[in-house]
C-alpha positions, 0 to 999 in steps of 0.5 A: 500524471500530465506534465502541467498538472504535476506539481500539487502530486510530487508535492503529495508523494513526497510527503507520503514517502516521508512519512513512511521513511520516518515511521516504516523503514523498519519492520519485523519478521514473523518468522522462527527459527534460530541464529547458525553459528556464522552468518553470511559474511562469516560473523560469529554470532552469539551463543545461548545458553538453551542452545550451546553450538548454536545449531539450526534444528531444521524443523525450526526454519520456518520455510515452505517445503515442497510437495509432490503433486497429489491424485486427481491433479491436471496434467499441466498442474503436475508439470508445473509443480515439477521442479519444486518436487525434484529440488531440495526442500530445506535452505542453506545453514546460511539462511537461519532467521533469528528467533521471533522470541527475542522482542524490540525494546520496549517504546518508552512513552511520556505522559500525554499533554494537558489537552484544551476542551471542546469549546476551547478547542474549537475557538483556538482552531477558528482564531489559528484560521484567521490569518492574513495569507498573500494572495499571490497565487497557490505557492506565495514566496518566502518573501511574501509573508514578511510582515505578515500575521503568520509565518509558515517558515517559523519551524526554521527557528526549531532546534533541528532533529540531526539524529537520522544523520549522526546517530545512524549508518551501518558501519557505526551500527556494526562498530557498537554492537557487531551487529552483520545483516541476515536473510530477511523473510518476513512471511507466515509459518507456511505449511505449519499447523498453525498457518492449515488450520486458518489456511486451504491448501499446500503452500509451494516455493516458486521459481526466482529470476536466476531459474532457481526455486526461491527457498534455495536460492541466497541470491535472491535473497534481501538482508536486513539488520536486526537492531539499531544504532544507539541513539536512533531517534524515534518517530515522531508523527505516528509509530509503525508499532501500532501496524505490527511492524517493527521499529527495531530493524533495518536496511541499507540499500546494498543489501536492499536491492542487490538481488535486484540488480544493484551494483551488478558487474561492479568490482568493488567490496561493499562493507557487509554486503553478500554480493549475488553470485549469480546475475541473471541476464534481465532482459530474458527475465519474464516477470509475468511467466514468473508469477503466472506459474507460481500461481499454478504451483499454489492453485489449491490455496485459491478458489477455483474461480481465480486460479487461472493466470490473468489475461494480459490483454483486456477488451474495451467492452463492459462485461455482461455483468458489470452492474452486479454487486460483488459479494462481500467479504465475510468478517474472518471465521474460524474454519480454514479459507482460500486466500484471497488475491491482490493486484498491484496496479504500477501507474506510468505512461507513454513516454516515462523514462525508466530509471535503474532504480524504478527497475529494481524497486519493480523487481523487488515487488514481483518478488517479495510480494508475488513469488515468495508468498506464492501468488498471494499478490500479481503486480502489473504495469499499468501504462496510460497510453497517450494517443487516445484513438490507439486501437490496442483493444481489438488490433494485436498488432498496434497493441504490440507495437505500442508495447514495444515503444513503450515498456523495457523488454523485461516488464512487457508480460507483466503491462496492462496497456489503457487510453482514456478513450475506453474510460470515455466509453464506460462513463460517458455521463461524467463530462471529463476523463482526464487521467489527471482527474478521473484516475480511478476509471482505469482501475476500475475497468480493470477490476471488471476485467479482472475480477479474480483480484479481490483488492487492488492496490494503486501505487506510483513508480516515484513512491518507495518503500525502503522495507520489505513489501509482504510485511509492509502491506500484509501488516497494514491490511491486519492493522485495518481489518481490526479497525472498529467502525465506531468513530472511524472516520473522526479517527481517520482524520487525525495524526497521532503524535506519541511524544503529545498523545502518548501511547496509542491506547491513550491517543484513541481513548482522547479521540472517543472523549473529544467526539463525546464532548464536541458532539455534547457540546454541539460543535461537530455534528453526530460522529458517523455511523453507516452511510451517509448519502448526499440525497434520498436518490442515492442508494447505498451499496455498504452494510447498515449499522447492526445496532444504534451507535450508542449501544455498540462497544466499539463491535461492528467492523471488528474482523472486516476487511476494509474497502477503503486503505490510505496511507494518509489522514482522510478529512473534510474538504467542504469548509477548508481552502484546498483548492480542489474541493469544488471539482464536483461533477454531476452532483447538482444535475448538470453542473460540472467543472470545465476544463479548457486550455485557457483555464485547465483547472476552471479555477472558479468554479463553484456552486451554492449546494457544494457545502451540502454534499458530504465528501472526504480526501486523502491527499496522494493516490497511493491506496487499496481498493476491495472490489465492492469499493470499485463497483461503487465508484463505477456504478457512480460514474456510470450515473454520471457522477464524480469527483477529483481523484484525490476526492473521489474514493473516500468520499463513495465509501462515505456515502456508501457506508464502506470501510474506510482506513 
């Protein structure tokens, strides 16, 4: 996050947020219901034979009803419940959802590749290894590999993938299948049979920005286009099917982000954008009043302990309790449950310059993630403060003034405010505290402070999703938590590319022969099974394996949350060229990496036991933390041990046994 260190991370970033256009810019709603006979602009839509007027039936509008405040509810409770039992209870005819009977097309797969076998494989990657790279620094020229063994530019020479530009566009999509965007609320059937039996307590709408109750309000809504042009390719690394989401939907950025501000006060027709009527005045918005009282209006969804609003200013102390272990999330049973929450930790600092589109893309989370599903989630600003002797944990007033000078009046109530001193503090052991390389020490002073989030997710202000945020995070941690154990982490470090693979069945039934034959063979160690500490010293925090590997059918860790969720490949560092694998801190007692302003990244460092220490990465920070993942980084760093960030979480649940996805 510091400006000399910034190239490697925007480099990562843009990266991920590649592969999520190229797979997850499209998704599916879980809602049911039926079309009205106009949509918002106007459009006739088509008629069906079941339903010949194409008439709405109320109880098919899969939108949560208000309720009025029940016996035995606090007084403050009652009050804030009082708007969403005084207003309306249904939407507008406008706001209809297309019925979830209606399934996208099919995905036609070809036959996979021949595939080579283990031995073969392993000396075709050792020759593809031994190429003649420049030295020349980390990023030689193009000019550098002329003449060389290998060239990295070769991929120039490929016929170009021109469909994303040519085969795409909302006016061509309208134009082929008179197809006109429509609300996009891809949330649970609350308060339906269904949603109670696995669900405790009444879900209640929540107050929008515009001062109106979301279930009422078509301003606040998002639109999206529920096909696609003809000829819109598909992905080709990875597929967003295998998340639940769907690939036969989409959006374009006026009906993305006008509720949120975009174009506003602008005069000019935007083809098949409902403009908002209504804009509210921004800087009066307060975020976090927002989501504080809609966590009121839905305490009985929670358990007790976390039904009260989160405290904005978090002391530098280690609470008394810092060293116990949270209790871990059971596998999901039967009988209904209190939802747990989730924490988004937005990461800027002192000094970042806000553009229109990081405010809307901000805006957009609080509201998709934590206004409409009733709390499930709270976002945050989470500002790196730079001076690190700032006194923002015990003085009020510099604690505001620094607010002031650094976070838009809109987003104050929703900052968390942070120095590396506190981390200092917390993890004197460690050696160094450098955001850039212990990134993971603030959210874990976080997590102590703010143990009523269950999970929390890291996300940069330059990473986007072009989606709807609910669906996107609901449905990968669903896609995770049914993720078996067995081969978990030989998956984790392979992309899975459909069009070579073909279907994902086929992809993982590859991997489990691959990892049978390689370990047969002996080119790859025994497949990971339970933790695997770098020293006897070390005392695991995770679950032991219930039985030996060989005997389980692919069982264990079917139903459990994950700790560990990245959006990226996680992979062995030990034997590669990344040039971060050796900022290892503590692992051999004493012996650290030191950065000076000479050497800021202590190029050379290194040490004969390296090889022996069994670590993983991931290359980005955007990811998702269970709180026994973060107790486990802190009780490690605590001991005085680290790694670099990018290193650093999936190599604790490697060695801790934790759920790494």
């Amino acid at each position: 996050m510091l400006g000399r260190f910034t190239t490697s991370r925007r480099l990562a970033l843009i990266a991920l947020v590649t592969f999520i256009v190229s797979l997850l810019i499209l998704q599916r709603t879980s809602y049911s219901g039926g079309w009205s006979t106009e949509d918002a602009f106007g459009n006739k839509l088509p008629l069906s034979e079941d339903n010949p007027d194409n008439r709405l039936p109320a109880d098919d509008v899969a939108i949560p009803q208000p309720y009025p405040p029940g016996p035995g509810q606090r007084p403050e409770d009652q009050k804030a419940k009082e708007k969403a039992k005084t207003k309306p209870t249904s939407l507008p005819t406008a706001i209809a959802i297309p019925s979830k009977e209606d399934p996208p097309p099919k995905r036609q797969y070809p036959s996979p590749l021949p595939r080579m076998g283990a031995e073969d494989t392993q000396a075709y990657v050792e020759e593809m290894i031994q190429w003649d790279r420049p030295q020349v620094g980390h990023w030689p020229s193009y000019g550098d590999y002329v003449g060389a063994d290998y060239d990295p530019n070769r991929w120039e020479g490929f016929q170009s993938e021109n469909s994303y530009y040519t085969k795409n566009g909302v006016k061509l999509l309208h134009k082929q299948k008179s197809v006109a965007p429509t609300p996009y609320l891809p949330y649970p059937d609350y308060n339906s049979a269904e949603w109670r039996a696995k669900w405790k307590g009444e879900y209640v709408p929540c107050e929008g920005p515009r001062g109106k109750n979301l279930n009422e309000s078509m301003d606040d809504q998002i639109y999206a286009y529920r096909d696609l042009p003809e000829g819109f390719p598909d992905s080709q690394v990875n597929n967003a099917d295998i998340t639940g989401l769907n690939t036969n939907i989409c959006f374009d950025r006026y009906n993305r982000y006008g509720a949120f501000g975009m174009r506003a006060g602008e005069k000019e027709d935007v083809f098949q954008w409902r403009k908002p009527e209504e804009q509210p005045r921004w800087d009066r918005v307060h975020w976090g009043k927002l989501q504080n009282e809609c966590l009121v209006r839905n305490q009985d969804r929670y358990e007790a302990s976390v039904r009260s609003p989160s405290v904005q200013w978090s002391p530098w102390e280690l609470p008394e309790n810092h060293a116990q272990m949270p209790i871990m999330d059971k596998t999901a049973t039967s009988n209904a449950q209190y939802k747990k929450r989730t924490a988004i930790l937005i990461r800027v600092w002192e000094g970042y310059d806000y553009t229109d589109n990081d405010i809307q893309a901000i805006r957009s989370m609080i509201s998709e993630l934590s206004l409409f599903s009733g709390g499930e989630y709270q976002v945050f600003l989470f500002v790196n403060i730079k001076d690190y002797n700032a006194d923002i944990y015990e003085n009020q007033d510099v604690h505001d003034d620094f607010l002031r000078r650094t976070v838009p009046e809109e987003l104050r109530d929703i900052a968390i405010l942070w120095t590396e001193k506190v981390t200092h503090e917390w993890y004197p052991y460690v050696g160094d505290w450098q955001v850039y390389w212990m990134q993971w020490m603030s959210v874990q002073w976080f997590s102590k402070h703010h143990p009523e989030f269950e999970y929390i997710w890291n996300w940069e202000t330059d990473a986007r999703y072009t989606g709807h945020h609910y669906h996107f995070l609901e449905q990968i941690a669903e896609f995770a938590r049914n993720v078996p154990r067995k081969h978990l982490w030989e998956r984790n470090k392979r992309l899975y590319f459909p069009a070579a693979h073909g279907t994902y069945e086929q992809f993982l039934q590859q991997t489990d022969d691959l990892i049978a034959e390689a370990t047969k063979a002996g080119t790859i160690s025994t497949p990971v099974w339970g933790p695997v500490p770098y020293a006897q010293t070390q005392t695991p925090l995770g679950p032991h394996p219930p039985r030996p590997q060989e005997q389980d059918k692919f069982e264990w860790g079917v139903g459990e949350e994950a700790d560990l969720i990245t959006l990226q490949p996680i992979w062995d560092p030990a034997l590669s060229d990344w040039s971060y694998k050796n900022k290892i801190f503590n692992f051999v007692p004493g012996v650290r990496p030191h950065f000076t302003p000479e050497n800021a990244a202590d190029d050379g460092h290194d040490h004969e036991l390296y090889p022996t220490i069994p670590r993983r990465v991931f290359i980005n920070t955007v990811a998702r933390f269970s709180r026994r993942m973060l107790h486990a980084m802190h009780a490690e760093n605590r001991a005085g041990r680290s790694m670099q960030a990018e290193m650093w979480p999936a190599t604790v649940a490697l060695q801790h046994g934790l759920k790494a996805v």
